[in-house]
VEXDREN-2710 file (C-alpha; in Angstrom, 1 decimal):
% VEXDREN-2710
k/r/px/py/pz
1/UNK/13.2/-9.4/16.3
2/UNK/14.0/-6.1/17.6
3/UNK/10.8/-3.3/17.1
4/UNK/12.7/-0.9/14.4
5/UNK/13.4/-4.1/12.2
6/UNK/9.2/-5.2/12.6
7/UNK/8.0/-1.8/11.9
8/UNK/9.9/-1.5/8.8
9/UNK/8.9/-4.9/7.7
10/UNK/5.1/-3.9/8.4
11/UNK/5.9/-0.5/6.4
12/UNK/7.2/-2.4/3.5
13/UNK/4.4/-5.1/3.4
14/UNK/1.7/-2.5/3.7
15/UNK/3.4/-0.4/0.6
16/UNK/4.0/-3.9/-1.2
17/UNK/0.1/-4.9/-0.3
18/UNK/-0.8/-1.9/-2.5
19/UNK/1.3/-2.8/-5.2
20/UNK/0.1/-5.5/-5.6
21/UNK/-3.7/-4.7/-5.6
22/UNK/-2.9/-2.6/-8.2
23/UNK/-1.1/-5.2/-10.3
24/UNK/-4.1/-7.0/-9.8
25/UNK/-6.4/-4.3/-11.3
26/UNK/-4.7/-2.5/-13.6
27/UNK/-5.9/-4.4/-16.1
28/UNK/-9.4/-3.9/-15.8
29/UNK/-8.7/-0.2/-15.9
30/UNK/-10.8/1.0/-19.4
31/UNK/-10.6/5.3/-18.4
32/UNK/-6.8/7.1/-18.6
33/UNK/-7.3/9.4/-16.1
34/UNK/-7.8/7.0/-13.7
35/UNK/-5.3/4.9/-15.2
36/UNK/-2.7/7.5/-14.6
37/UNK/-3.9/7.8/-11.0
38/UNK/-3.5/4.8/-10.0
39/UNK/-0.4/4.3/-11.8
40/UNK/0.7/7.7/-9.4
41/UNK/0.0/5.5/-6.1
42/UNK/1.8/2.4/-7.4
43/UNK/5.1/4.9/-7.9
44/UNK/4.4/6.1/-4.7
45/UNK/4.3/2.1/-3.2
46/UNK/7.3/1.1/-4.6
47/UNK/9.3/4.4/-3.4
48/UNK/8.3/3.5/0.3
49/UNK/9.3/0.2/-0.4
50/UNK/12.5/0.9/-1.9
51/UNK/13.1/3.2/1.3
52/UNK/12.0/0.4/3.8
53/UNK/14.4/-2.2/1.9
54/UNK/17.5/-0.1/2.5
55/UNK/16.6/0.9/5.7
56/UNK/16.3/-3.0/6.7
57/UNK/20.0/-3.6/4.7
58/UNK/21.4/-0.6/6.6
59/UNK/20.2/-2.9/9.7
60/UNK/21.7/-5.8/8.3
61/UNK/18.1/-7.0/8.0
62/UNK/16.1/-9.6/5.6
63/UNK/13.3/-8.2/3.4
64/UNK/10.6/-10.6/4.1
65/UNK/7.9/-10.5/1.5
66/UNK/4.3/-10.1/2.0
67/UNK/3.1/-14.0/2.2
68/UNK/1.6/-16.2/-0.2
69/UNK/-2.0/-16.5/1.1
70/UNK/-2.2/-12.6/1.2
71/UNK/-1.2/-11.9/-2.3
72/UNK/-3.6/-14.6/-3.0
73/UNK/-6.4/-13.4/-1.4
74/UNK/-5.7/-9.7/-2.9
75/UNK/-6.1/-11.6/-6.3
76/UNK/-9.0/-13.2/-5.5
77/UNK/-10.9/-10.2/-4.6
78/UNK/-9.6/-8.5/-7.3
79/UNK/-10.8/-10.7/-9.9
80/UNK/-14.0/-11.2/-8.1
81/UNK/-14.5/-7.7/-8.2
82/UNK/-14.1/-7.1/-11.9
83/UNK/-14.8/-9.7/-13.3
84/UNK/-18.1/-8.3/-15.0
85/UNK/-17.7/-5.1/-16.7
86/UNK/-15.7/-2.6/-14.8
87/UNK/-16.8/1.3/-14.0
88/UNK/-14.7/3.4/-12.1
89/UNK/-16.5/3.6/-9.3
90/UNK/-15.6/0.0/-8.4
91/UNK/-12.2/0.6/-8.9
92/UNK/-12.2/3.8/-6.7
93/UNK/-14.0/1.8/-3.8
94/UNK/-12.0/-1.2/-4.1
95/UNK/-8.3/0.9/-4.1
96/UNK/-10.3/3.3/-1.1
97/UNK/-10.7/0.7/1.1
98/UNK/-7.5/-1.1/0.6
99/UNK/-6.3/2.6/1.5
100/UNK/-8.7/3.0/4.4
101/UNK/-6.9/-0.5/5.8
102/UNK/-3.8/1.2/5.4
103/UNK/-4.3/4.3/7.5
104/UNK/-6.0/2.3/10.3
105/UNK/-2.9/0.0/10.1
106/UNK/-0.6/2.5/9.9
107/UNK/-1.5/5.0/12.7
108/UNK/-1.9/2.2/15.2
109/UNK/1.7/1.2/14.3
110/UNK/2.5/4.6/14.8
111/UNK/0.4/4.6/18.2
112/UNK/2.7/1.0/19.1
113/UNK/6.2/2.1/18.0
114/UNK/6.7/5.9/19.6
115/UNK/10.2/4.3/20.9
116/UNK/11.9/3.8/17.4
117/UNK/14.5/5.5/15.5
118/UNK/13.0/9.0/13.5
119/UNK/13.7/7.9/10.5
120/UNK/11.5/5.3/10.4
121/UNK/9.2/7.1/12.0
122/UNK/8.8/9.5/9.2
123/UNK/8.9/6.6/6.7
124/UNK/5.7/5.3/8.1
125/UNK/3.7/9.3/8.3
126/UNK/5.2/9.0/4.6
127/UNK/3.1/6.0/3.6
128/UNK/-0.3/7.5/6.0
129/UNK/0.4/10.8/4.3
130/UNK/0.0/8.8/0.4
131/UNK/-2.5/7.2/1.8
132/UNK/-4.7/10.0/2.6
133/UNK/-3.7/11.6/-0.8
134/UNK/-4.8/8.8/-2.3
135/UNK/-7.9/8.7/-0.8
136/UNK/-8.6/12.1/-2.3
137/UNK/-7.5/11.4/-5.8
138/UNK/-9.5/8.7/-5.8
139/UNK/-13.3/10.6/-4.4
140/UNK/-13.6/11.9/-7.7
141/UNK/-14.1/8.4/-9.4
142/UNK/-17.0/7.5/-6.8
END
């Protein structure tokens, strides 16, 4: 697999990842306002991943899906996390450090892949900018 068609994989997985911790916790989700935040982040999750997906068709490329064990494990903690009465603040620490994952991930992709086509370049400082932003949005509820 050539390195343009693995980054964009890891961008879409990593935007994907997010969506689904949010599917997993939106649920548990009593206050509006944070409602709406998070709700904000998951729009901005599926945009990347709609951008990585035609990116990868463009390439003639596969979308591979983020595996079974990790969407598994995502629900797990999710559920294990709110599964007693839910306050914002445990929502905000669980979504920061999914986010703080993220960045970490992200920039040392960015670090590993100076070599690839701009585009997809910017696609990934795209996905490390929401992240950040959501990171911010998200201080408040601590």
């Amino acid at each position: 697999m050539d390195k343009e068609t693995e980054f964009l994989e890891y961008i879409y997985q990593n935007a994907k990842m997010g969506i689904i911790g949010i599917d997993n916790i939106k649920g548990s989700i009593n206050d509006g306002e944070l409602l709406s935040t998070i709700k904000e982040q998951e729009k901005d999750y599926y945009n990347i991943c709609n951008k990585a997906t035609s990116m990868l068709l463009e390439r003639d490329q596969c979308v591979k899906d983020v595996s079974g064990i990790a969407k598994v494990m995502t629900y797990i903690d999710a559920k294990m996390n709110t599964k007693d009465e839910t306050c914002n603040n445990t929502i905000a620490k669980m979504m920061i450090k999914g986010s703080n994952k993220g960045i970490i991930e992200i920039q040392e992709k960015l670090n590993n892949y100076k070599d690839v086509d701009r585009s997809i370049t910017k696609l990934a400082k795209e996905l490390l900018n929401i992240e950040k932003r959501n990171l911010d949005n998200l201080k408040k509820y601590l």
